[in-house]
TORPA-718485 format. One record per residue: residue in three letters; x, y, z of N, C-alpha, C in turn; residue number from 1. Coordinates in nm, 4 decimals. Layout:
BEGIN
@res:ALA, n.X:X, n.Y:Y, n.Z:Z, ca.X:X, ca.Y:Y, ca.Z:Z, c.X:X, c.Y:Y, c.Z:Z, n:NUM
...
REM end
This chain:
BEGIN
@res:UNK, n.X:0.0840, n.Y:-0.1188, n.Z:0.0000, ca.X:0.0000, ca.Y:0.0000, ca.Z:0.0000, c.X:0.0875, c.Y:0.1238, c.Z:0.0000, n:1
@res:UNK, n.X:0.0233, n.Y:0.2192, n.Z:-0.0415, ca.X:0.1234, ca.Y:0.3693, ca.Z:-0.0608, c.X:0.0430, c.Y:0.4054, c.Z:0.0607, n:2
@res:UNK, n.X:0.1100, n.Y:0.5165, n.Z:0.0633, ca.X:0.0831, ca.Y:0.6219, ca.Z:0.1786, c.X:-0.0254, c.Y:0.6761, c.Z:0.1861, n:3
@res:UNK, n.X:-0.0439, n.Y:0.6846, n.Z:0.0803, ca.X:-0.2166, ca.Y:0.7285, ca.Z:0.0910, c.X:-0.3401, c.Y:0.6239, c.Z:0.1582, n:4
@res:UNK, n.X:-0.2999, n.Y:0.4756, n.Z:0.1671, ca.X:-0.3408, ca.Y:0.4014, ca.Z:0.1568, c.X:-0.4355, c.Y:0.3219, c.Z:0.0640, n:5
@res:UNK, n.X:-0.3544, n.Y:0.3152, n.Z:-0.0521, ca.X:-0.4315, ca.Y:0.2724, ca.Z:-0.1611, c.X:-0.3539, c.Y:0.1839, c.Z:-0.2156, n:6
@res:UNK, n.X:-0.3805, n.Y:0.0751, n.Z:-0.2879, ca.X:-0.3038, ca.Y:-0.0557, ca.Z:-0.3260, c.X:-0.2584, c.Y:0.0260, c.Z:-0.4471, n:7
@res:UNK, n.X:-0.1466, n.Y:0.0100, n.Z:-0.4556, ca.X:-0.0574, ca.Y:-0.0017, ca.Z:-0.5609, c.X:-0.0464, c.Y:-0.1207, c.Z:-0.6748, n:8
@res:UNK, n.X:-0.0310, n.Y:-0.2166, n.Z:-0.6318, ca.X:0.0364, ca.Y:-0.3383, ca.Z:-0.7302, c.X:-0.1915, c.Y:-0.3735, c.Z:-0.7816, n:9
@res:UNK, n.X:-0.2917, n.Y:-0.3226, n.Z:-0.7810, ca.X:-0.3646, ca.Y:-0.3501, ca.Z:-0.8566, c.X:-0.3904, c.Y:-0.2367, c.Z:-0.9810, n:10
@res:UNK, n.X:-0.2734, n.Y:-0.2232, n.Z:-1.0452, ca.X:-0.3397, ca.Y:-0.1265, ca.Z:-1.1633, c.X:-0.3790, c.Y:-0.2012, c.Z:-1.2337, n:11
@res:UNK, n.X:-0.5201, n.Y:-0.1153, n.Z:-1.2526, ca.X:-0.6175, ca.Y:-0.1170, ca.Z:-1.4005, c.X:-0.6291, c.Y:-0.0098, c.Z:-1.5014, n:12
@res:UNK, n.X:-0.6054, n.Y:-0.0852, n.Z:-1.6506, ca.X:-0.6188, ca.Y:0.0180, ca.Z:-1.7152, c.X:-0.7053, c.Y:0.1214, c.Z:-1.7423, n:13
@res:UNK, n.X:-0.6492, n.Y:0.2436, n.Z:-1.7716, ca.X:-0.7764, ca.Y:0.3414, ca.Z:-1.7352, c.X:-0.8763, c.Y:0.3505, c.Z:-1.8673, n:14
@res:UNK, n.X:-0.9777, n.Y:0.3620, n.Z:-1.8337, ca.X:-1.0963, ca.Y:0.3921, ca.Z:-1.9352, c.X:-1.0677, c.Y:0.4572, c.Z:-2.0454, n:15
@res:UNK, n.X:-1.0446, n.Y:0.4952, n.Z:-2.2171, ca.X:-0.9953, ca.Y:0.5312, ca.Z:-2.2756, c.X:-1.1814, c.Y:0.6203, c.Z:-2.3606, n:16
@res:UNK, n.X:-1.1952, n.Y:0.7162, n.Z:-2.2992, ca.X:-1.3270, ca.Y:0.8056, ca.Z:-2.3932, c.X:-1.2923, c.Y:0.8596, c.Z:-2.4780, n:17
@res:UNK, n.X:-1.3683, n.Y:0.8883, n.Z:-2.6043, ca.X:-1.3883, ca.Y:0.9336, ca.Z:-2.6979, c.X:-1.4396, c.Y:1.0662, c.Z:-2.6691, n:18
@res:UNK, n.X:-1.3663, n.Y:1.1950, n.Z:-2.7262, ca.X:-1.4468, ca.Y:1.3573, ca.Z:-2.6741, c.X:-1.5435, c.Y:1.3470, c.Z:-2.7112, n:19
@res:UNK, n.X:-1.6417, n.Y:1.4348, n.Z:-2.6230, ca.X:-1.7878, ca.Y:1.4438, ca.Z:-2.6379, c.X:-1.8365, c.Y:1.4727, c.Z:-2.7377, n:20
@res:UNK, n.X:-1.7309, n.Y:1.5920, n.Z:-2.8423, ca.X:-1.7571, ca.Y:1.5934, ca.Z:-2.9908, c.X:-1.7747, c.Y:1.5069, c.Z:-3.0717, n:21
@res:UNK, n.X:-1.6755, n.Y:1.4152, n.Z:-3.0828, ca.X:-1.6060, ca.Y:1.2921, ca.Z:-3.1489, c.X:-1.7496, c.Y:1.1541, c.Z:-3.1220, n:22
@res:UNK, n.X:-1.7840, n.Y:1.1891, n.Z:-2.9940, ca.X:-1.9459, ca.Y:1.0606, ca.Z:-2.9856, c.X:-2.0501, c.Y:1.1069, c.Z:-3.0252, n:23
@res:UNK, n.X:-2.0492, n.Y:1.2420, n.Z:-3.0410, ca.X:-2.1488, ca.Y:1.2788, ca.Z:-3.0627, c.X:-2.1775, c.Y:1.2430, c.Z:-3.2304, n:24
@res:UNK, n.X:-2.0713, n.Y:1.3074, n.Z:-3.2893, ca.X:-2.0709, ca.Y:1.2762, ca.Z:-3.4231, c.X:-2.0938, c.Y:1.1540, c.Z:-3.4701, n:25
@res:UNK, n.X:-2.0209, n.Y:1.0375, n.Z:-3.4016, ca.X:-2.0349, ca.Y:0.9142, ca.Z:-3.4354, c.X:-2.1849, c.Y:0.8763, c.Z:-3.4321, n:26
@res:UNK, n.X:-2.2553, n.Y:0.8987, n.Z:-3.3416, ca.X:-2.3739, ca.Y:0.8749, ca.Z:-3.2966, c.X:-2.4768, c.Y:0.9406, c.Z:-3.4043, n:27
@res:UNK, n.X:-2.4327, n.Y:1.0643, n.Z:-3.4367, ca.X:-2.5085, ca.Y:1.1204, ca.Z:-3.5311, c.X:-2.5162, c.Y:1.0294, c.Z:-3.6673, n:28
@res:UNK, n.X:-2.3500, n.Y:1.0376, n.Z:-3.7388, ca.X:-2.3223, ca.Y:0.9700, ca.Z:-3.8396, c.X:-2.4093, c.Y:0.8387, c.Z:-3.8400, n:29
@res:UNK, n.X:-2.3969, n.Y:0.7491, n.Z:-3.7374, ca.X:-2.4619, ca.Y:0.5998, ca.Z:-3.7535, c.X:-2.5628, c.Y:0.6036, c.Z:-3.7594, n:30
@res:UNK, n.X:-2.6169, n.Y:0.7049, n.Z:-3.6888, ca.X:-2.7955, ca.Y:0.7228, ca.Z:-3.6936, c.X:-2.8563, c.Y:0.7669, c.Z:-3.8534, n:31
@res:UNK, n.X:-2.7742, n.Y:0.8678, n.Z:-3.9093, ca.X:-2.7732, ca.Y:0.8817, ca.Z:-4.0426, c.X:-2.7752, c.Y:0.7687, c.Z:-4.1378, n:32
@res:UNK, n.X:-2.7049, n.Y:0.6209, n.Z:-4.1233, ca.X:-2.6729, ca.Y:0.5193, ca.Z:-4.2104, c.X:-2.7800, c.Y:0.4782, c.Z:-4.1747, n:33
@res:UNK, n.X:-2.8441, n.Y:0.4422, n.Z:-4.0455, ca.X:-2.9377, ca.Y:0.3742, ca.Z:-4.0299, c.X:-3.0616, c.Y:0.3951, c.Z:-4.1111, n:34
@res:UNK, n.X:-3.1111, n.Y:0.5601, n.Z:-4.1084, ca.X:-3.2067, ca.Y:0.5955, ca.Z:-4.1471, c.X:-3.2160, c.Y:0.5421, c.Z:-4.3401, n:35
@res:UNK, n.X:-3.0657, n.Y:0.5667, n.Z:-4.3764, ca.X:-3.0473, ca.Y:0.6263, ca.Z:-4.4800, c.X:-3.0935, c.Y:0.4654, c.Z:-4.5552, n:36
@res:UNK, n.X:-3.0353, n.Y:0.3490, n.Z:-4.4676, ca.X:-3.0416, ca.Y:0.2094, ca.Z:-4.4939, c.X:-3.1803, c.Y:0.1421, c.Z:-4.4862, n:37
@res:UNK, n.X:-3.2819, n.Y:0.2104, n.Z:-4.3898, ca.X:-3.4482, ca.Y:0.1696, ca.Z:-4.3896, c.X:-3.4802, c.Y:0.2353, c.Z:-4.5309, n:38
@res:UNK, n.X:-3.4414, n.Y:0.3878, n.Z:-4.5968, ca.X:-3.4817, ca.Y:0.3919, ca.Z:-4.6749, c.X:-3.5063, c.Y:0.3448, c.Z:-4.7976, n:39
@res:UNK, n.X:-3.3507, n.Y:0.3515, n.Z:-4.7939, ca.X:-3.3354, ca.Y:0.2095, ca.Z:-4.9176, c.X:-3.4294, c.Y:0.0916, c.Z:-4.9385, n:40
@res:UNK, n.X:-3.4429, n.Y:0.0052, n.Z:-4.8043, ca.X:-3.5174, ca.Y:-0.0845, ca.Z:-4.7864, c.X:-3.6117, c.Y:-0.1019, c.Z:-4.7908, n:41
@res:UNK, n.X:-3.6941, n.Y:0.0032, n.Z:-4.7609, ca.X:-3.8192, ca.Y:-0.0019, ca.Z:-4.7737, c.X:-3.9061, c.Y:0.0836, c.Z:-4.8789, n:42
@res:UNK, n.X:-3.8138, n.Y:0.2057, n.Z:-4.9006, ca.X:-3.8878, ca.Y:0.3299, ca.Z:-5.0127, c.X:-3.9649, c.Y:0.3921, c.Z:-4.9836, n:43
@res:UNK, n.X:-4.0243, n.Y:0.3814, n.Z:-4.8726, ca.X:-4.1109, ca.Y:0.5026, ca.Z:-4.7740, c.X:-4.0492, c.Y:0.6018, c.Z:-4.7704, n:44
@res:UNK, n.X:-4.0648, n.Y:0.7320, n.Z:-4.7786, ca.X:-4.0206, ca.Y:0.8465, ca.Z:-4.6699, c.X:-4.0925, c.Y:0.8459, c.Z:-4.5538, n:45
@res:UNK, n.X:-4.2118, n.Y:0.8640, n.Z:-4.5588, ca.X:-4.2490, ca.Y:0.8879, ca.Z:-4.4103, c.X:-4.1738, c.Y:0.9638, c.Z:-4.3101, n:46
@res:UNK, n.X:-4.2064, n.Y:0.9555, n.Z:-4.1708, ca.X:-4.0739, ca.Y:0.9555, ca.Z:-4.0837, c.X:-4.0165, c.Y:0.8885, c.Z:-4.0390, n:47
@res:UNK, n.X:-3.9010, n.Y:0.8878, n.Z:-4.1159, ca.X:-3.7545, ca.Y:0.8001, ca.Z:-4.1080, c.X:-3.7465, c.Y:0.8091, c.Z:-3.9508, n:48
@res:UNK, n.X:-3.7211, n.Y:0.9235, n.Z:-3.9358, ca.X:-3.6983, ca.Y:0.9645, ca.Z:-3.8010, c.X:-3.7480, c.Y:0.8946, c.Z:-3.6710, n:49
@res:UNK, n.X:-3.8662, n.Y:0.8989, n.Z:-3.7023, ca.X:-3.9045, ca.Y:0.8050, ca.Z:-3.5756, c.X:-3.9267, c.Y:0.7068, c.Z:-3.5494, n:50
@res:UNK, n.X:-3.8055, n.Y:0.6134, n.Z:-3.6287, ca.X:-3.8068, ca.Y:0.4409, ca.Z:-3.6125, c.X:-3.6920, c.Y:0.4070, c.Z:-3.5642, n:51
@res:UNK, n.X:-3.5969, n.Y:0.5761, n.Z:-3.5466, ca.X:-3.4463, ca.Y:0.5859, ca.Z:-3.5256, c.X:-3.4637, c.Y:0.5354, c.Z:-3.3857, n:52
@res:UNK, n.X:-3.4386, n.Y:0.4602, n.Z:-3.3192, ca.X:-3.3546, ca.Y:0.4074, ca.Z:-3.1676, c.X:-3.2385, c.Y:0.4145, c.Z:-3.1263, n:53
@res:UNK, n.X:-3.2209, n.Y:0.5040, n.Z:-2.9643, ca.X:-3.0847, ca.Y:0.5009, ca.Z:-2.9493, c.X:-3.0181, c.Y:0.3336, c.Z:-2.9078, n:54
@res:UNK, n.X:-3.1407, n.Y:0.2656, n.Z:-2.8868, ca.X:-3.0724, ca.Y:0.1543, ca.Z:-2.9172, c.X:-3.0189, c.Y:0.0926, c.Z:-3.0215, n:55
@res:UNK, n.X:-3.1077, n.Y:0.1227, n.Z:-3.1060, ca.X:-3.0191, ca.Y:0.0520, ca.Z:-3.2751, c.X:-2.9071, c.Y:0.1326, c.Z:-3.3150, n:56
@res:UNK, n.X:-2.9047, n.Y:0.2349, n.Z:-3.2826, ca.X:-2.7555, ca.Y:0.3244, ca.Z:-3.2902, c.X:-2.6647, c.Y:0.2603, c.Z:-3.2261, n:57
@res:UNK, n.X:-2.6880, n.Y:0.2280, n.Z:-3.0857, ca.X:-2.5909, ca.Y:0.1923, ca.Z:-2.9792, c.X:-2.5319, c.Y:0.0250, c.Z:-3.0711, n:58
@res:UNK, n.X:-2.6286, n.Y:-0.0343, n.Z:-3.1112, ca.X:-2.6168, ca.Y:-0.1612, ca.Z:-3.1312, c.X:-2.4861, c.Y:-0.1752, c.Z:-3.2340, n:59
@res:UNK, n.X:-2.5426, n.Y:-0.1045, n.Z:-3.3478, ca.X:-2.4862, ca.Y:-0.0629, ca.Z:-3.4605, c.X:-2.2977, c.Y:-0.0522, c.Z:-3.4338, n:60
@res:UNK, n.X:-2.2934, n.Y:0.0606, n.Z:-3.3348, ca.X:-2.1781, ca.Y:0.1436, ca.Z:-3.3140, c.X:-2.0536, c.Y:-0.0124, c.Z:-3.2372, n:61
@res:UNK, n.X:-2.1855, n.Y:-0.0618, n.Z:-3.1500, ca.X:-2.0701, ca.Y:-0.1517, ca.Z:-3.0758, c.X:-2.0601, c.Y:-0.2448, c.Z:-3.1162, n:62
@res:UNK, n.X:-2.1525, n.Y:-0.3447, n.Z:-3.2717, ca.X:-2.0657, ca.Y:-0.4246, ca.Z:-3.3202, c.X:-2.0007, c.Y:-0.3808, c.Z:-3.4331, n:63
@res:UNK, n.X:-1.9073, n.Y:-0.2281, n.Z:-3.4055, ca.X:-1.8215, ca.Y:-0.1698, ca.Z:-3.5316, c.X:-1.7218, c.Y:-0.1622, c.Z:-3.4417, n:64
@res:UNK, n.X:-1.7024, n.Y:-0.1340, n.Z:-3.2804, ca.X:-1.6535, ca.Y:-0.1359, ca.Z:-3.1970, c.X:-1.5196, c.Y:-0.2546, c.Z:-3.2217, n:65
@res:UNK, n.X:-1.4057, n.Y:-0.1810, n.Z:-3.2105, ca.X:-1.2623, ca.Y:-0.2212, ca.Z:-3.1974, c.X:-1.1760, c.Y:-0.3143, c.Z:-3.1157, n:66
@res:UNK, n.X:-1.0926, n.Y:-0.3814, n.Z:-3.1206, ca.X:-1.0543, ca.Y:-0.4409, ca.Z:-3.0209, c.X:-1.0370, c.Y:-0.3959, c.Z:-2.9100, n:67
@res:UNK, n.X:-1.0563, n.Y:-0.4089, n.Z:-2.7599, ca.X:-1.0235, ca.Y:-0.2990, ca.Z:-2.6435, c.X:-1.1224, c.Y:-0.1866, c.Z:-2.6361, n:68
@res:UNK, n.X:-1.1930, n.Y:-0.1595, n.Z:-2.7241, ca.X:-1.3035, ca.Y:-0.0561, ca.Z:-2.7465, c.X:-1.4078, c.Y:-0.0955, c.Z:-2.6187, n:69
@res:UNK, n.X:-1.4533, n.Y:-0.0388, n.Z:-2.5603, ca.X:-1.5663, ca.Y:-0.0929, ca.Z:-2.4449, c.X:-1.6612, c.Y:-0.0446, c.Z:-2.4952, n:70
@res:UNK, n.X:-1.7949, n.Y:-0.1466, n.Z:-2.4738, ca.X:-1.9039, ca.Y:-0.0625, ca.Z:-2.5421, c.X:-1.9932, c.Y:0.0655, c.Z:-2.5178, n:71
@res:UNK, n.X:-2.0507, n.Y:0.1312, n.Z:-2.5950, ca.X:-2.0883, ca.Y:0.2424, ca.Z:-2.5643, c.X:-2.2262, c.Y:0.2015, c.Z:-2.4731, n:72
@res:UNK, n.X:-2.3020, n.Y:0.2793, n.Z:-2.4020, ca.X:-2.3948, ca.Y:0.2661, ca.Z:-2.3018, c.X:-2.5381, c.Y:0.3554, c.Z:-2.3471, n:73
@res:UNK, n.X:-2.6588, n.Y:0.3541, n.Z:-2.3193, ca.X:-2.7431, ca.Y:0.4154, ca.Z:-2.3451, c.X:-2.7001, c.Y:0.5705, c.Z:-2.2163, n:74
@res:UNK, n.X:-2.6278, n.Y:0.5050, n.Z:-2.0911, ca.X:-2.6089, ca.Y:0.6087, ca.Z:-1.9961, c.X:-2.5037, c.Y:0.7124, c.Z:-2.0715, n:75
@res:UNK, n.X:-2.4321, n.Y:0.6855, n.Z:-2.1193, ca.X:-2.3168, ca.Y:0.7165, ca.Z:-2.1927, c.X:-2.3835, c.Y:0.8328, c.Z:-2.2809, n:76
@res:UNK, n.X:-2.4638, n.Y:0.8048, n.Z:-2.3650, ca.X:-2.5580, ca.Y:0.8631, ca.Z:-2.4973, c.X:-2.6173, c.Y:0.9589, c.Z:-2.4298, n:77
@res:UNK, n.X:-2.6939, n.Y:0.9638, n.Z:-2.3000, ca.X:-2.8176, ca.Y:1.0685, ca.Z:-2.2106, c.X:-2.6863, c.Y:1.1319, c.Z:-2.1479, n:78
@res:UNK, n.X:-2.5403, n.Y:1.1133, n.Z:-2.1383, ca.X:-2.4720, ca.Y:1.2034, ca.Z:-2.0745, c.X:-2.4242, c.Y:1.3054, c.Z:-2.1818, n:79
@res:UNK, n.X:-2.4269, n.Y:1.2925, n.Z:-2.2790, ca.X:-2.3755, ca.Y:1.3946, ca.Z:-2.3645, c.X:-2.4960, c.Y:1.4719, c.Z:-2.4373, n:80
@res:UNK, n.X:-2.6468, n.Y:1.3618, n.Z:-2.4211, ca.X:-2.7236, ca.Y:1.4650, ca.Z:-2.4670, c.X:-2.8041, c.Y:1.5466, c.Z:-2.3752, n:81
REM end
């Protein structure tokens, strides 16, 4: 233990975030493919918009998600918006 009293010999690596700009965009961007990909699919306009889920975003993003990448969170998404 250090002096502070805090264990030493358990480091964990620290959390590696993406700036709030940088998720935001992503989040935007994927939400964009999504929409852009029902359209295709289906040929409706309608509103695209409101079939958008921040879950199917989230879904989307984290199986594009990197090695070591941790996945993104719906808490994650309501903190930046």
């Amino acid at each position: 233990m250090s002096a502070a009293g805090t264990k030493t010999d358990d480091v964990s690596p620290r959390r590696r975030r993406r700036p709030r700009a940088q998720t935001r965009a992503l989040l935007l961007d994927t939400a964009t493919t999504l929409v852009m990909e029902q359209l295709v699919a289906s040929g409706e306009v309608g509103n695209l918009l409101a079939a958008v889920r921040v879950t199917d975003v989230l879904a989307a993003i984290n199986e594009q998600a990197g090695p070591g990448e941790f996945p993104m969170t719906t808490g994650a998404v309501y903190q930046i918006w």
